[in-house]
N, C-alpha and C positions, 0 to 999 in steps of 0.2 A: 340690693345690699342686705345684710346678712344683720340682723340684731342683736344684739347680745344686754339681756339683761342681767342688771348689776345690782343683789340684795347687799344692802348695806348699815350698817348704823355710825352716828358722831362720836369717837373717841373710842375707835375699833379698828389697835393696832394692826392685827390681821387683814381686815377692808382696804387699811392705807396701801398694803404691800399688794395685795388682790388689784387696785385699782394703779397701780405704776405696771403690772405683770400687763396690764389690759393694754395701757396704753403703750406702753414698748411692742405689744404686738400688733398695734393699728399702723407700727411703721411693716410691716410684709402683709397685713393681710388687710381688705376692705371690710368695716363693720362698723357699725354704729354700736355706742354703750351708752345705755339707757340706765340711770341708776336710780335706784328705787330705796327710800328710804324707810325701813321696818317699822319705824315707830310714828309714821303717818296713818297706820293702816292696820286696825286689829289683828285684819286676819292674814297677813304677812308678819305680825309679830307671832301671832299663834302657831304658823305655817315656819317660817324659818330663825325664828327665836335666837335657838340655838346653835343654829346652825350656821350660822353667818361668819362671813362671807360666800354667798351665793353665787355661780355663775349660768346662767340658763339661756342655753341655746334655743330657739325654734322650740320652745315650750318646753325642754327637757332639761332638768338638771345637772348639766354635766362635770360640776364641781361641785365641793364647799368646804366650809373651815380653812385647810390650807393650801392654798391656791399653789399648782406649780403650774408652768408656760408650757412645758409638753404636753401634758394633756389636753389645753385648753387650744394649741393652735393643732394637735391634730385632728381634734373635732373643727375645726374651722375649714381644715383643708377638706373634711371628705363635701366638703360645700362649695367650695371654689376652685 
């Protein structure tokens, strides 16, 4: 099953919409979301600050700031 890590922080309008995109698309595709929360962890604050919401595939970046659902389920197809 395919991971998808989730950069996030509390009372981050953006995040909210990033994490309803995530889960609307756990109905077609298999994936676990792991969400990680920025302000637990220096250097994910240092690392994605500003850039959050994060979406990271298989260690790769494949989104952030404003999350749209095409790009995030076609990087999910070239895996399943």
């Amino acid at each position: 099953m395919q991971q998808v890590v989730f950069y996030t922080r509390k009372k981050c309008h953006l995040c909210e919409d990033a994490k309803q995109i995530l889960d609307l698309l756990q109905d077609d595709y298999l994936f676990e979301i792991v969400e990680r929360d920025i302000e637990s962890n220096d250097e994910w604050i240092e690392t994605y600050g500003l850039m959050i919401p994060v979406i990271e595939i298989e260690g790769e970046v494949v989104q952030y700031g404003q999350i749209d659902p095409f790009t995030i389920s076609k990087r999910l197809q070239q895996k399943n």
